[in-house]
C-alpha positions in Angstrom: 72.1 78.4 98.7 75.0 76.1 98.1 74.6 72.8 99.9 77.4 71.7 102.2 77.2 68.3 100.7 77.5 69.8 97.1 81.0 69.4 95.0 83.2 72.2 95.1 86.2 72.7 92.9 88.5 75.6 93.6 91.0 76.3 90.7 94.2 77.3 91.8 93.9 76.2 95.3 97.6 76.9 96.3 97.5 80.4 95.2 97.0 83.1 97.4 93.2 83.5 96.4 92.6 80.3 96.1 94.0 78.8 99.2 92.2 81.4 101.2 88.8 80.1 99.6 89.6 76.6 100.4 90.3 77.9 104.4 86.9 79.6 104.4 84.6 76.6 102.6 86.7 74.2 105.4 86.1 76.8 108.0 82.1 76.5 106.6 82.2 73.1 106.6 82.0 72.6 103.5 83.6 68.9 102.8 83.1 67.6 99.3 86.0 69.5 98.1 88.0 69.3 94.9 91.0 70.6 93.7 94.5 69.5 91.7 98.1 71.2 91.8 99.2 72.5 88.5 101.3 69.6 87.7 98.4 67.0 88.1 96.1 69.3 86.2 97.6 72.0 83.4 94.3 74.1 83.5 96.3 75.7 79.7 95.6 72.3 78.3 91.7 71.7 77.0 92.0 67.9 76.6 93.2 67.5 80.4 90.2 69.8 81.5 87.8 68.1 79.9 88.9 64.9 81.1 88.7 66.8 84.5 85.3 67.7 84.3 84.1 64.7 83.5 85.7 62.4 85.9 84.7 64.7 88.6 81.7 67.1 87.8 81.2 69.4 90.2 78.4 71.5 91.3 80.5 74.8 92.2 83.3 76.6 91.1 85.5 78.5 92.3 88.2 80.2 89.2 91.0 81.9 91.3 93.5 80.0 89.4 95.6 82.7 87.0 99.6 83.7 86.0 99.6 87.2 88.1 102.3 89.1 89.0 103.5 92.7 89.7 104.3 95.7 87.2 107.6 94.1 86.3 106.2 90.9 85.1 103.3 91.9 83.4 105.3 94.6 80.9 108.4 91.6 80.8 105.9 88.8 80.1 103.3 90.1 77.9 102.6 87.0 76.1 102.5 84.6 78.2 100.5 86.7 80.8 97.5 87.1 77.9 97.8 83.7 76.7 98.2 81.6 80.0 94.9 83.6 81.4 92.9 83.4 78.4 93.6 79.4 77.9 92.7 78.9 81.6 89.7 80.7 82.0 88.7 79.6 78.2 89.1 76.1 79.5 87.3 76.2 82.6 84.6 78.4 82.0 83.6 76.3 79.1 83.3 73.1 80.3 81.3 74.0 83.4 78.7 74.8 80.7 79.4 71.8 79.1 79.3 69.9 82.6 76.1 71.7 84.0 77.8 73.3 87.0 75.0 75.2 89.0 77.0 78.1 89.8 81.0 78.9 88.8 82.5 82.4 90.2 85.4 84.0 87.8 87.4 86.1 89.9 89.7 88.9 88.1 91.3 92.0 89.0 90.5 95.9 89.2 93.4 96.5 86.4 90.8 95.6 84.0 89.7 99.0 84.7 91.0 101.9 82.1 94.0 103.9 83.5 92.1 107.3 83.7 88.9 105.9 84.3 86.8 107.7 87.5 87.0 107.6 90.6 86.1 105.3 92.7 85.8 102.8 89.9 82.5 101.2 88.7 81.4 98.6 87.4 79.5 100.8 83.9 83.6 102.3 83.4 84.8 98.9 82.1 85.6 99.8 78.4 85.3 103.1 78.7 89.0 104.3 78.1 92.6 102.7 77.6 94.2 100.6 79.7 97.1 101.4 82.2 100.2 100.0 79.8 102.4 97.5 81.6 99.9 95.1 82.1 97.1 95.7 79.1 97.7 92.1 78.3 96.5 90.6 81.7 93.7 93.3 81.9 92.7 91.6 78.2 92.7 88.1 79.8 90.7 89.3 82.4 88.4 91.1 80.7 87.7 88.4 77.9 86.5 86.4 81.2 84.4 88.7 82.5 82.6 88.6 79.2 82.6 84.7 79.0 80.9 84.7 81.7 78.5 87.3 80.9 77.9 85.6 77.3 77.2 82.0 78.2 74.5 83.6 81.0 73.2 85.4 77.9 73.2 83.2 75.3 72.4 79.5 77.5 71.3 80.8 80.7 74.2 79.9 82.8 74.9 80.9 86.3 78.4 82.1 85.9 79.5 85.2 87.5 82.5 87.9 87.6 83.9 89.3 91.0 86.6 92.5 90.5 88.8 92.3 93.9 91.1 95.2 94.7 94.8 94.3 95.5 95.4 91.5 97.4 97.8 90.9 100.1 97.8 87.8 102.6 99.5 84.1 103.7 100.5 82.5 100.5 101.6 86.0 99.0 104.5 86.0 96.3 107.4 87.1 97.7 110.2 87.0 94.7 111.6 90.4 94.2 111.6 90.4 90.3 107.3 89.6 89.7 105.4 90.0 93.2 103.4 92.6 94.2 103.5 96.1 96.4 103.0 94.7 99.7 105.0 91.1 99.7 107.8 93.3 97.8 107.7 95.8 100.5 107.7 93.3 103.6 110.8 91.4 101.9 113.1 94.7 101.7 112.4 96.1 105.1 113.0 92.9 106.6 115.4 91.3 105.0 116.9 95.5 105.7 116.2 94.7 109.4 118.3 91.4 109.3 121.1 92.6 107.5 120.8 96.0 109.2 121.0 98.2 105.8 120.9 101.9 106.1 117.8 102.4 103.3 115.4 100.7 101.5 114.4 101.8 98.2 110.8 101.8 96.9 109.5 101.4 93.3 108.1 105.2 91.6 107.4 108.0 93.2 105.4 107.2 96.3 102.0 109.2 95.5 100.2 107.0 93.4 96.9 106.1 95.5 96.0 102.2 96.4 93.5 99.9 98.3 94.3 97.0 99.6 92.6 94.2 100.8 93.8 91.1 103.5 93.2 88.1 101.1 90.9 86.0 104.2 88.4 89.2 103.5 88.3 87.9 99.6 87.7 84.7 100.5 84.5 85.8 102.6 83.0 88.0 100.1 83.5 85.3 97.3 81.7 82.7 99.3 79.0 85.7 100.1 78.1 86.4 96.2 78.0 82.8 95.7 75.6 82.4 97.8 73.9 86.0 97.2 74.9 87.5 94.0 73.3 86.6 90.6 73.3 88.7 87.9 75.3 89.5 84.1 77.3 92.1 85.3 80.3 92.1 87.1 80.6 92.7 90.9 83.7 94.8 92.5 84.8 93.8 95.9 87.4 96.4 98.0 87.3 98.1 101.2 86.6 101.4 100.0 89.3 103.0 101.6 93.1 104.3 99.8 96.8 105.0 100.7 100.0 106.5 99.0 102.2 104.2 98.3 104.7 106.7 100.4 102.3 105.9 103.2 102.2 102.1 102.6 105.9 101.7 102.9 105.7 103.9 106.4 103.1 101.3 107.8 105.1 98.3 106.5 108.6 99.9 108.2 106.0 100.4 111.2 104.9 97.1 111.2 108.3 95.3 110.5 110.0 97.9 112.8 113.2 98.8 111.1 114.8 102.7 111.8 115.9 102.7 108.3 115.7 105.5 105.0 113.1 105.3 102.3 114.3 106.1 99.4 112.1 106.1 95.6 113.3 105.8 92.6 111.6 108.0 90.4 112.7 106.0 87.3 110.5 103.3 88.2 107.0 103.1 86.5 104.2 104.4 89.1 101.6 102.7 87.2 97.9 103.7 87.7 97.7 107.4 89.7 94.8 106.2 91.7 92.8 103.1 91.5 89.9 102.8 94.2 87.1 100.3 93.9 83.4 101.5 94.3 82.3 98.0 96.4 78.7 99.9 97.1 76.7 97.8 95.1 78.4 94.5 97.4 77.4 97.0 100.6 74.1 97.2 99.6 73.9 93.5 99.0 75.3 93.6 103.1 78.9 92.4 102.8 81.7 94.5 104.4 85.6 94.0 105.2 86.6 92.9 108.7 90.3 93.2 108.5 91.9 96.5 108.5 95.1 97.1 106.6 97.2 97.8 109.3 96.1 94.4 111.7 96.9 92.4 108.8 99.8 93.4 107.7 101.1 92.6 111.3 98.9 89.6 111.0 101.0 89.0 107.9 104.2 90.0 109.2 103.9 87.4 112.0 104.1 85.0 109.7 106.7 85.8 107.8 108.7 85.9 111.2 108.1 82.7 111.6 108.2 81.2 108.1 110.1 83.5 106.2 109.1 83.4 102.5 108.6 80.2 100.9 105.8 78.9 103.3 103.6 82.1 103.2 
């Protein structure tokens, strides 16, 4: 168990991840927490995360800190999206060994799976085919830390484990137009549509590729769950088990942002993945489930936006 009075460092605490682990270990009561913005810590730079770790050495942590972003800016910013990830997780990883943390979590993401792997997707298909294009270089970076992890648990008997969420949505959610993500991409057009009262809003591919989302606050519960519950080399996918067409998504958002408008989809968009749906039964078994639904929190969501628009969500 971890002990309330133990240290706690959550990297990236301002992202959207991050941020909702830091609500849940408050909401725990956990106190003895740690964390530093990116310009008092550059978690790229080995020197300042050693100094880090020595100055503070925590018990716990928590690696949500990454460069992430949608199709667009993985395919535009190949490079930096594999070196950025590798050097942060390189960095980290390593110097909780060095430190002695009992326990560090490396979150990644289910792209690391291969494009045309099975469906659902489990944990034995990682490595079992190519990679979805666009963003092969973040899958890399994520993959290389699923296998630090596993390797310093193999080789000096390190607690470190690997947790594969599902797409993420939730407060603190990237809204810019040019590099976020399905859902904070589609909020912004139908409601920035509803303000300006625009006639159509048009949607990325074709509509039918198959998704699963998950309400980031649900993330944040099952990653304080197998922290507490889940030890063991290989990886650990957490999703809701349940999909949607992204013609279906943007039909719920327009629902939930309630704008009479046209959907349009451009076709010459990339689609991505056809279909990409966790298998979370081994995190069932273990007697973790979702709580959120995808339609309460995107109005949960939505609310916020309403009342923050998009630089303070």
């Amino acid at each position: 168990m971890m002990e309330k009075h133990a240290k706690i460092y959550v990297a990236g605490h301002r992202g959207m991840v991050g941020s909702a682990i830091l609500r849940k270990l408050q909401a725990e009561g956990y106190q003895n927490l740690v964390y530093r913005t990116s310009s008092e810590l550059d978690l790229r730079n080995q020197a300042q995360v050693e100094a880090f770790f020595s100055v503070e050495r925590p018990d716990y942590v928590f690696l949500a800190a990454a460069k992430v972003g949608g199709i667009m800016a993985n395919n535009v910013y190949r490079a930096d999206f594999l070196y950025e990830n590798l050097m942060i997780e390189s960095n980290v990883i390593h110097q909780a060994f060095v430190h002695k943390v009992k326990k560090l979590l490396f979150l990644g993401s289910s792209c690391i799976y291969p494009k045309m792997a099975p469906q659902p997707l489990q944990e034995k298909h990682l490595l079992s085919g190519y990679l979805e294009e666009t963003n092969e270089p973040y899958a890399i970076a994520k993959i290389a830390g699923i296998k630090l992890c596993e390797n310093y648990r193999r080789q000096y008997g390190c607690d470190f484990i690997s947790a594969m969420p599902t797409n993420l949505y939730g407060p603190n959610d990237n809204y810019d137009l040019n590099n976020s993500h399905v859902i904070p991409a589609l909020i912004r057009k139908f409601h920035e549509a509803k303000k300006n009262s625009a006639p159509l809003v048009e949607v990325w591919g074709t509509g039918t590729p198959l998704r699963e989302f998950m309400h980031v606050d649900d993330l944040a519960d099952a990653s304080l769950f197998v922290m507490k519950n889940y030890s063991e080399q290989e990886f650990i996918n957490i999703g809701t088990g349940e999909e949607i067409s992204i013609k279906e998504l943007a039909q719920m958002v327009q629902e939930t942002v309630g704008v009479p408008v046209k959907i349009v989809f451009d076709a010459t968009k990339p689609d991505g993945t056809p279909r990409k749906l966790m298998d979370s039964s081994k995190l069932k078994r273990l007697g973790w489930m979702p709580k959120i639904s995808l339609q309460t929190g995107l109005a949960q969501v939505y609310d916020l936006i309403k009342a923050y628009e998009y630089t303070k969500v």
